[in-house]
Structure formats: C-alpha cells, structure tokens
C-alpha positions, 0 to 999 in steps of 0.5 A: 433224825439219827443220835450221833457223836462225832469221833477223830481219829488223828489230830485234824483228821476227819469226824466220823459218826458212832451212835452213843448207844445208851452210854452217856458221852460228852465231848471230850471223852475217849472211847473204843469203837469199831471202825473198817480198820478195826477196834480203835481208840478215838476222841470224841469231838461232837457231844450227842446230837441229831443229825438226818440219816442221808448224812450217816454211812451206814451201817452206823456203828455203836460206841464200844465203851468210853475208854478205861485206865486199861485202854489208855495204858494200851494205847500209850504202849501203841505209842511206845511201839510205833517209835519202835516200829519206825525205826525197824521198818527204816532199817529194812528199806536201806536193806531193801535199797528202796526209793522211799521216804518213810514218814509215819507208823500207825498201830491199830489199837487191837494191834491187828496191822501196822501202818507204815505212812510213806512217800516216794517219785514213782511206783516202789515195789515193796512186795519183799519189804512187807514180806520182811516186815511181816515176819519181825512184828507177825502181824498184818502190815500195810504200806500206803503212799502219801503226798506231800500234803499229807506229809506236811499234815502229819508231821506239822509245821509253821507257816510263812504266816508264823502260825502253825500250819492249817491242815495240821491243826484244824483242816480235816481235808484238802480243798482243791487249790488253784493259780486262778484263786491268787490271781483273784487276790492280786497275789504276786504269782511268785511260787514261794509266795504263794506256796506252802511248807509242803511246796504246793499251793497255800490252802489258805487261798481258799479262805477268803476266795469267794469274799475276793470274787464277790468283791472283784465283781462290783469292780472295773478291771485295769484299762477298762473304760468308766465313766465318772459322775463329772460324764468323763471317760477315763481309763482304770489305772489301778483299784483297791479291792477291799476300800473298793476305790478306783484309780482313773487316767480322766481326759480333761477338756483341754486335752489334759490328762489327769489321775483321780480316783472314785469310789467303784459305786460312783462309776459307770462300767460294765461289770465283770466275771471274775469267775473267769479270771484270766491267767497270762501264758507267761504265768502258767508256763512258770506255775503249771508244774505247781498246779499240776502237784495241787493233788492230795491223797486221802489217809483216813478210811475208818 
C-alpha cells in the first residue's frame, strides 16, 4: 500500500495520483506538482490515503509544495493570458481560412506550451497556423482536436433535465453510449429526446441501465404467452417496469377476452435476456448516424 493524494486538473477532469511526500496536505489544498506536461497547478480532491500499487502509474511523482501567494498570482495571470491567447489564435485561423472552431486555451502553469482545444469535420492542416502562433507567444504551442462531447464538457451547460450538465460537473469520463440502453428503458427513440447539448446520446442512459436490466429480466416481454394464477393463457398486453405489473389479453371460458393485470411474480413465463434487447431495422436506420458519433476523445494526459 502506497500514500497517495488525489489531485484535478480541470473542473470534472480526471484524478491523478501524487505522493504527499512528508507535506501535510488536506483535501482542498492547491499544490504545484510535475506532471507529462510539465509544472502544473492542481487541486487536491482526495486527502492522503493508502491505495494498492497496481493502481498507481509509475513512477508516481511527489507533490512540489502546496501553493503559495506567488503561485496563485501566477496562476490567475495564466488566466488573464488564456483570454488573451484566445483571442489572437481565432485571429490567425480567419487569416489562415481554416475550417476550425476554436474552443479552449490552456497554459501550462510554467508557461512551457500553449494549448489551443478545437474541433472541426475533418482533418485541418494547421502546419502554418502553429508556425504563426509560435512566433507571437515564443513558446511550445499544441493544437488538439476534440469532439463534441469534450466541447460540451469544457464549455457546460444545461441539460433538457434543468440541471447542469453531468460531464461538466462531476463525470470525470466518458461511458460508452448506446441506442440498446434507451431501449431498455422504454425510452422514446426519438433523437431529441434522448439526445443531449452536444447531440449525442445522454450520458445519463447509463445511470440507471443495469437497475432497468435487472428488472426487465423478472418481466415477460409484450405478446409473450403467461400463465396466470387463476391456470389461464394470456397474452402481455403492456408492463410497467418499475411496480413490476403486467397487463394480460386472459381468454375467459366463454370465449371472451378480457384485460387484467398481475403482479410479474404471479406470472408463469419464460424469462428473458434483456441483455439482448432487440432494436427494430426502422429504428437503427433512423439512430445509426447518432450512434456511430457516441465516440469521445480524451483530453487529460498529466
């Protein structure tokens, strides 16, 4: 077992791991540590704790020192500049005529690199564009393309919910999306209802998925044949996932048919795998191009 603290980066980025070293850190603290990038300034989001050493990246590195007033003056000057740098780098990309929405600009707290966040369609060749960029701040500058969700993440937002947005509040990554998981919740596969700010599919879906698969498991599916505790056949009309009820089409002895509705443990039936839910052709035909755009890139990489 290792001491470790849990440093971020960004709002919502992910936690990287630092020995405290013989400093007494607390959660809460901002300190200087040295990261892939560089010298950074980060927050501290986990208070010292053992954690095994298969889950630490080594070589794991030592905190620096907590931050100071000098180091908080730096790091709000940083601030000042990224506007600044912002501003000059959408200058050059109008002067370039390139296809590129700038989104974000990073310095690094030593000021070894500029980062300059964007997205775009396609491929850009921006070649000339770091060469110009290079030459106004005379230092190392990195251009990354993003995705939409990362756009989303870094600029925030609110959601259809009212609330603001998840991965720009407290998902520290992106969790792989997919139409089978609305499905399983009875969702209306409706692309703006099921659909977030950033037009791909709701992180959320996720949330409470495995609650909905265990559940959907101890149900009949609609137009399956059950039999009730009275010993009649009946076709499933309709269910209700969460009570766990379920509507029957019942034929009566005189021939009649008639709509009850039972408790899904009163029921006879052969279980299902909704592991395998199915998605109609119509459907993926319409959410295919949603799905396929369900993708992220990563932007931390301390």
């Amino acid at each position: 077992m290792t001491n470790v603290i849990g440093v971020r980066f960004r709002r919502a980025g992910k936690v990287y791991f630092f020995s405290p070293g013989k400093l007494e850190i607390r959660r809460g603290d901002n300190v200087i540590v040295e990261t892939a990038r560089g010298v950074e300034f980060g927050h501290v989001v986990a208070g010292p704790r053992k954690v095994e050493e298969e889950k630490i990246t080594q070589p794991l590195k030592s905190v620096i020192r907590i931050a100071n007033k000098d180091d908080y003056r730096r790091e709000e000057k940083n601030r000042e500049r990224e506007k600044e740098a912002f501003a000059i780098c959408q200058e050059k990309i109008r002067k370039h005529g390139l296809e590129m929405k700038l989104i974000d600009t990073e310095y690094t707290f030593d000021n070894n690199k500029v980062l300059f966040y964007f997205t775009a369609d396609g491929r850009i060749d921006f070649r000339e564009l770091v060469k110009d960029l290079a030459g106004v701040f005379r230092t190392r500058i990195e251009l990354r393309q993003i995705g939409v969700r990362d756009e989303t993440k870094i600029r925030g937002g609110i959601g259809i919910c009212g609330r603001p947005l998840c991965c720009s509040t407290y998902l520290t990554e992106f969790a792989p999306v997919s139409i089978k998981m609305a499905k399983e919740q009875n969702l209306s596969l409706n692309p703006s209802k099921i659909s977030g700010v950033c037009g791909r599919l709701m992180c959320c879906l996720t949330n409470e998925e495995q609650t909905y698969e265990e559940l959907n498991g101890r149900l009949p599916s609609v137009g399956d044949t059950v039999t009730t505790p009275e010993k009649l056949k009946g076709d499933v009309q309709s269910v209700n996932v969460l009570r766990q009820l379920v509507k029957v089409v019942v034929t009566l002895d005189n021939d009649e048919k008639e709509i009850r509705e039972y408790k899904a443990a009163e029921l006879r039936f052969k279980p299902r795998r909704k592991k395998n839910a199915k998605v109609s052709k119509e459907e993926m035909a319409r959410l295919k191009e949603l799905e396929e755009k369900n993708g992220a890139s990563k932007l931390d990489d301390k």
